[in-house]
Backbone as ProteinMPNN parsed JSONL, in Angstrom:
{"seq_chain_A": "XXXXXXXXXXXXXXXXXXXXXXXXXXXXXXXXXXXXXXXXXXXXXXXXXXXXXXXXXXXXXXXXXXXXXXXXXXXXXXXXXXXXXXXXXXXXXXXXXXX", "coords_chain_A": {"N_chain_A": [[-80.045, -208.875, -59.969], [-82.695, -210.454, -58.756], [-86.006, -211.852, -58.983], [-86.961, -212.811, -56.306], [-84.982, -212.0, -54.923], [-86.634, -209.286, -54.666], [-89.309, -210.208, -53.356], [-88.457, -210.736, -50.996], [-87.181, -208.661, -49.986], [-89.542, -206.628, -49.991], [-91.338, -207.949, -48.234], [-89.951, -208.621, -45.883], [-89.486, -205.435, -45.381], [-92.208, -204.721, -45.207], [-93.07, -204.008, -47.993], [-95.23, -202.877, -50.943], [-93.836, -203.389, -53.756], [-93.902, -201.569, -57.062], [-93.509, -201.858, -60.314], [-92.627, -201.054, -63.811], [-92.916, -203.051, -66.051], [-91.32, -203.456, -69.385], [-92.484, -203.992, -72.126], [-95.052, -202.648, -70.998], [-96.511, -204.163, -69.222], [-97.895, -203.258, -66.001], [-96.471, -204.323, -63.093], [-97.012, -205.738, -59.634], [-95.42, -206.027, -56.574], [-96.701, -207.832, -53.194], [-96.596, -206.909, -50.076], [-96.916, -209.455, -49.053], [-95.608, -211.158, -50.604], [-96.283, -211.347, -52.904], [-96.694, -211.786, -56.783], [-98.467, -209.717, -59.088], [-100.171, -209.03, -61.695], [-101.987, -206.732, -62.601], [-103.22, -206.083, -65.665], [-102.872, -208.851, -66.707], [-105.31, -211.132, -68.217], [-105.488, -213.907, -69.181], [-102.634, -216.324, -69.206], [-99.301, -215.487, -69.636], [-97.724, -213.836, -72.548], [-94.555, -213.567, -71.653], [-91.706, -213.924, -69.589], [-91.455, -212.791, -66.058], [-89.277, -212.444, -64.526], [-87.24, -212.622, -66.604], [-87.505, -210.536, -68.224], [-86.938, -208.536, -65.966], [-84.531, -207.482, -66.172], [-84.393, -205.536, -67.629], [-86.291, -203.306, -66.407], [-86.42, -199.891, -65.57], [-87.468, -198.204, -62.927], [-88.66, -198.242, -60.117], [-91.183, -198.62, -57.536], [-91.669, -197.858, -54.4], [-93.434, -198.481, -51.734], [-95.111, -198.033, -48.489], [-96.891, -200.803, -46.372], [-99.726, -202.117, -44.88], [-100.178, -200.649, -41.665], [-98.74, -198.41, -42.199], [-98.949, -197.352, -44.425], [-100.67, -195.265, -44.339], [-99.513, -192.991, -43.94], [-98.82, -192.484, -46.753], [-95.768, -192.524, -47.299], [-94.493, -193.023, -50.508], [-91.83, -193.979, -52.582], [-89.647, -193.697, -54.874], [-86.984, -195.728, -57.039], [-83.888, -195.886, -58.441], [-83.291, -198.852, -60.52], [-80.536, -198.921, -59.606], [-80.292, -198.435, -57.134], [-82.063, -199.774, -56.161], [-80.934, -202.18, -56.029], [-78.971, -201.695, -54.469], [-79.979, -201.19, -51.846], [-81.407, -203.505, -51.524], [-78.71, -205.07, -51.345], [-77.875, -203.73, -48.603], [-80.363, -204.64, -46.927], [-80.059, -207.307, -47.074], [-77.572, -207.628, -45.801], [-78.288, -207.076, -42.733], [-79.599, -208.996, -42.51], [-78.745, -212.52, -40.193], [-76.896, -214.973, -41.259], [-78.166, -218.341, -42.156], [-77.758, -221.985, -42.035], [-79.543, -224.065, -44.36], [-79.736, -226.621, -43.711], [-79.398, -228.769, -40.945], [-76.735, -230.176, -39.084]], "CA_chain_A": [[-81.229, -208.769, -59.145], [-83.298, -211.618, -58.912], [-87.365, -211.458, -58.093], [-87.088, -213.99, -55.529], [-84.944, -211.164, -53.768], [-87.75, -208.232, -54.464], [-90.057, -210.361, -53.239], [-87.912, -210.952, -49.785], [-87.661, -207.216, -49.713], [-91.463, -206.439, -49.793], [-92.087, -208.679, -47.205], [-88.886, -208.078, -44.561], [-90.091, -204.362, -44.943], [-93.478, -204.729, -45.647], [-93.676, -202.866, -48.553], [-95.73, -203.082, -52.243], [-93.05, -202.673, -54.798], [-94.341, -201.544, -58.308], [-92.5, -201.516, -61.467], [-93.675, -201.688, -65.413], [-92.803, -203.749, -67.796], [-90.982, -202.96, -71.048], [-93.916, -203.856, -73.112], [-95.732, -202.026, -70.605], [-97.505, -204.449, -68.65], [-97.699, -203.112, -64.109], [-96.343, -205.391, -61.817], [-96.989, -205.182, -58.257], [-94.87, -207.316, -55.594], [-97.579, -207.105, -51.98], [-96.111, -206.936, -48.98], [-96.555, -211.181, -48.99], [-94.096, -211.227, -51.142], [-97.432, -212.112, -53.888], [-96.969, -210.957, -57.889], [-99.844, -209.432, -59.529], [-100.06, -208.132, -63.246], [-103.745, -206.374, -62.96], [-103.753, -206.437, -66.732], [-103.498, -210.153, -67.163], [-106.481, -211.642, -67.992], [-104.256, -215.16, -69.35], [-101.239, -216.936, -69.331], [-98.847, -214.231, -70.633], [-96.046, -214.17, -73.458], [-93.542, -213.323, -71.28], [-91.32, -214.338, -68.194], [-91.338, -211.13, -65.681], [-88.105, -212.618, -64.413], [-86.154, -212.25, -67.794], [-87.799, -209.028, -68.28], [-86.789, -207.551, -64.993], [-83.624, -207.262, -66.342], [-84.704, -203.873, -68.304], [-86.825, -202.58, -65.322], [-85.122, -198.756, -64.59], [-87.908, -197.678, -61.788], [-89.27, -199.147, -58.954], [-92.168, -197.807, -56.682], [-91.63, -198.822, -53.129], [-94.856, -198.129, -51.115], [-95.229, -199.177, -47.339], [-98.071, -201.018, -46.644], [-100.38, -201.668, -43.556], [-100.159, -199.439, -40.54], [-97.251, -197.55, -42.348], [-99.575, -197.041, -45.547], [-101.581, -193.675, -44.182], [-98.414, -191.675, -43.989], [-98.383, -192.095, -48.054], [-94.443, -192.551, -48.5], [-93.827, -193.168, -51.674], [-90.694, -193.343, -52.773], [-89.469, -193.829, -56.414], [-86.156, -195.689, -57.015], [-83.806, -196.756, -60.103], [-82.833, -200.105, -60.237], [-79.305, -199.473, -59.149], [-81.229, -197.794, -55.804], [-83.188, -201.07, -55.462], [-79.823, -203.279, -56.112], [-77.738, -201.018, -53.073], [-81.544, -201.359, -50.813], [-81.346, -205.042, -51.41], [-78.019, -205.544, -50.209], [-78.276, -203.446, -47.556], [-81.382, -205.561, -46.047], [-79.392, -208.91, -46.956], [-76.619, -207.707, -45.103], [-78.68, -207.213, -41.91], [-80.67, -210.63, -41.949], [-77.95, -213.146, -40.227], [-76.937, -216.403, -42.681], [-78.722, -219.374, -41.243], [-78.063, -223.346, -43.029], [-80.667, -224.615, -44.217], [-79.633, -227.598, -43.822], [-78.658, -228.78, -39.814], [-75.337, -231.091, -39.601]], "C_chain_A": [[-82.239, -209.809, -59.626], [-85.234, -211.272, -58.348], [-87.848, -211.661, -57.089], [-86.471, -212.692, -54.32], [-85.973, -209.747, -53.447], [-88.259, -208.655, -53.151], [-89.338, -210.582, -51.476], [-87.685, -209.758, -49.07], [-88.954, -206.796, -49.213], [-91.523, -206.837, -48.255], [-91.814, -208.35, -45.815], [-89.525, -206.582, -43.978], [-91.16, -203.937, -44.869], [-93.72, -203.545, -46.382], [-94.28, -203.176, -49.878], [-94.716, -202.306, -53.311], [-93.838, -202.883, -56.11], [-93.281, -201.201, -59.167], [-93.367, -202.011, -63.269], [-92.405, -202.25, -66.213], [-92.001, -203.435, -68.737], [-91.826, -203.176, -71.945], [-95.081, -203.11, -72.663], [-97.054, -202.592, -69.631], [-96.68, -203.83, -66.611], [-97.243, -204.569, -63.857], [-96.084, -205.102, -60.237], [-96.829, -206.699, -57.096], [-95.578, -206.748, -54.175], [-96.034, -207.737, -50.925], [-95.671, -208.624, -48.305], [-96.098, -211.36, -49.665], [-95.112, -212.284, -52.999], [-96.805, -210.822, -55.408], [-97.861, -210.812, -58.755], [-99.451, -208.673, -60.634], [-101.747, -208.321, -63.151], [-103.821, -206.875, -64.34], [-104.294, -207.509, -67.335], [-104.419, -210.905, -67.047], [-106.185, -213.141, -68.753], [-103.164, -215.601, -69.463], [-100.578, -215.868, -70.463], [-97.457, -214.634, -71.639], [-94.696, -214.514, -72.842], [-93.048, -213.856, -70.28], [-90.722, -213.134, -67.912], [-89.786, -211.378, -64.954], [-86.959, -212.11, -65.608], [-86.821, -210.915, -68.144], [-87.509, -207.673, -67.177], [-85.426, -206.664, -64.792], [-83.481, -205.527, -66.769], [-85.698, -202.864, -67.626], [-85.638, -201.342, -65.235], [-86.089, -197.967, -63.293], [-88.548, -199.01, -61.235], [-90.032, -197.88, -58.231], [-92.142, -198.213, -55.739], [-92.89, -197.558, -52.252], [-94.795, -198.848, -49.846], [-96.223, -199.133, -47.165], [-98.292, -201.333, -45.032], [-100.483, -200.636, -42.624], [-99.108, -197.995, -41.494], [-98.127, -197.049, -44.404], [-100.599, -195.636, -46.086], [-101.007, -192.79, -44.063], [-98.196, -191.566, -45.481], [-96.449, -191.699, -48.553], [-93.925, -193.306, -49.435], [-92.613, -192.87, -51.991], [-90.045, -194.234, -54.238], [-87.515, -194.673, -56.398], [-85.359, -196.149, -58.198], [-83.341, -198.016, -59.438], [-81.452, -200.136, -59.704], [-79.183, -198.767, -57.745], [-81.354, -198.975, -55.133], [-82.078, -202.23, -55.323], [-79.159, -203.136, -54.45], [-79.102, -201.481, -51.935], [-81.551, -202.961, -50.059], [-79.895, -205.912, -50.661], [-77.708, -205.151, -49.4], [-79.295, -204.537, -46.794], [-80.489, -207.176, -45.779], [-78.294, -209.254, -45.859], [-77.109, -207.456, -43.462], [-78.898, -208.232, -41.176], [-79.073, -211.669, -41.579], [-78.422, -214.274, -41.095], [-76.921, -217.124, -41.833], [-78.147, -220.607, -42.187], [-79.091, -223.257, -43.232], [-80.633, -226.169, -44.088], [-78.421, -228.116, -42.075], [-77.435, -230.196, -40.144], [-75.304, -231.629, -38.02]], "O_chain_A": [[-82.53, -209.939, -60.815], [-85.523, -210.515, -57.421], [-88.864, -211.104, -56.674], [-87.043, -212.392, -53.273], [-86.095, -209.239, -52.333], [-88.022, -208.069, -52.094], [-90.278, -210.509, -50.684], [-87.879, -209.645, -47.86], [-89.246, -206.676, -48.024], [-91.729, -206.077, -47.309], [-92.57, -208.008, -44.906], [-89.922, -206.362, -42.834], [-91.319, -202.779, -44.483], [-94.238, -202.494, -46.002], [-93.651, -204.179, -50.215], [-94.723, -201.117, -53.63], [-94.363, -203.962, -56.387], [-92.344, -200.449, -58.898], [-94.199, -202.834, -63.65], [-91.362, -201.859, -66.736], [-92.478, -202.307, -68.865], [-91.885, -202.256, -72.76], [-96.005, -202.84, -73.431], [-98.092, -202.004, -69.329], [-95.538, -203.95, -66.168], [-97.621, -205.632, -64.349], [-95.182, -204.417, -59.754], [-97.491, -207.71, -56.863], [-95.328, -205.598, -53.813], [-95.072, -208.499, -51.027], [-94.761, -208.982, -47.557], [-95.863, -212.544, -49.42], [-94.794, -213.221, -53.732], [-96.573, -209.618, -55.297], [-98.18, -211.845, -59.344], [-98.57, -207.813, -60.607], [-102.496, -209.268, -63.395], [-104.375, -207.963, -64.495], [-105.305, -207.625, -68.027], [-104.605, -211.47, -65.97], [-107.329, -213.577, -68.887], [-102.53, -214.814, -70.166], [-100.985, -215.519, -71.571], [-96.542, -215.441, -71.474], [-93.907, -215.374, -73.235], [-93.917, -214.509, -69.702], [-89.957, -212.468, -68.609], [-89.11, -210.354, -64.854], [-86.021, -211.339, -65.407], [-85.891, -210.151, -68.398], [-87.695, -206.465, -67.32], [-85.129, -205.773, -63.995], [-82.734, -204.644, -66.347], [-85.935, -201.768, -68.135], [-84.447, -201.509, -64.974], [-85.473, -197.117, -62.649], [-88.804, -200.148, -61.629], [-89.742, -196.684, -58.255], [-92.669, -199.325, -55.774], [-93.03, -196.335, -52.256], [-94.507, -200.045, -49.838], [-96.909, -198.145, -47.425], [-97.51, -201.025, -44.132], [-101.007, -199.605, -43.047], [-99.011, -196.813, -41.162], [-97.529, -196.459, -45.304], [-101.026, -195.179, -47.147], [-101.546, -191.683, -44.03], [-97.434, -190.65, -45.793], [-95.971, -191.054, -49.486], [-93.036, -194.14, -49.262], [-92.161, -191.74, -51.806], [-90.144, -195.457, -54.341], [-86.748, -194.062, -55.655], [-85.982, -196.8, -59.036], [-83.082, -198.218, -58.251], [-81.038, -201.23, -59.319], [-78.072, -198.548, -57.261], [-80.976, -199.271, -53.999], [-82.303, -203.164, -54.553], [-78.941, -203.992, -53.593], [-78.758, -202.356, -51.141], [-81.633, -203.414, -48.917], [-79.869, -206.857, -49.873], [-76.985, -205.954, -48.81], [-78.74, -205.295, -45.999], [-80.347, -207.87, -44.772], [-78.045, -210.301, -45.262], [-76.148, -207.673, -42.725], [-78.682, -208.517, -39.998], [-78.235, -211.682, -42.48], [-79.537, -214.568, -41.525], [-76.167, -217.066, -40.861], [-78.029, -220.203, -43.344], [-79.826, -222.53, -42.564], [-81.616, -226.833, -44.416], [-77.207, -227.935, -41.984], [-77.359, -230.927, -41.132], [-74.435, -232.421, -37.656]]}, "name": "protein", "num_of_chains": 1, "seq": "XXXXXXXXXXXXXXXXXXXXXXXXXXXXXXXXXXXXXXXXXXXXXXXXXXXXXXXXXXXXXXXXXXXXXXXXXXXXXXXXXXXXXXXXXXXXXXXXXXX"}
């Protein structure tokens, strides 16, 4: 699981995924597919990529219109793995490159 696909998640479904840290810092992927660590107030030790490896929850939250029904829904990472390729397997495979 890569962040690049979270963050393609979030967005497809528009939802704010949260997950912490192993040292314990939040991270929250928005619905624009944006990552935010409230805590950091500078350039941090770590890369949240190589740390996402030891992520075991996820918080998936839908956001805008779909944000006043409050479903929350909690998942482990091997939830958010099956979620992810589910969605992937929806979106048809485009080039990116025309021939």
């Amino acid at each position: 699981m890569k962040l690049a696909d979270i963050r393609r998640l979030a967005i497809r479904k528009q939802l704010r995924v949260s997950f912490r840290l192993p040292q314990g810092a939040e991270c929250i992927i928005t619905e624009t597919g944006l990552l935010k660590i409230p805590e950091l107030k500078s350039v941090p030790a770590f890369n949240v990529e190589a740390e996402l490896g030891a992520v075991n929850q996820f918080r998936l939250e839908p956001a805008g219109a779909e944000a006043s029904r409050n479903r929350v829904e909690t998942v482990s990472a091997a939830g958010l793995e099956k979620l992810l390729a589910a969605t992937a397997a929806t979106i048809p495979q485009t080039s990116d490159h025309e021939e």
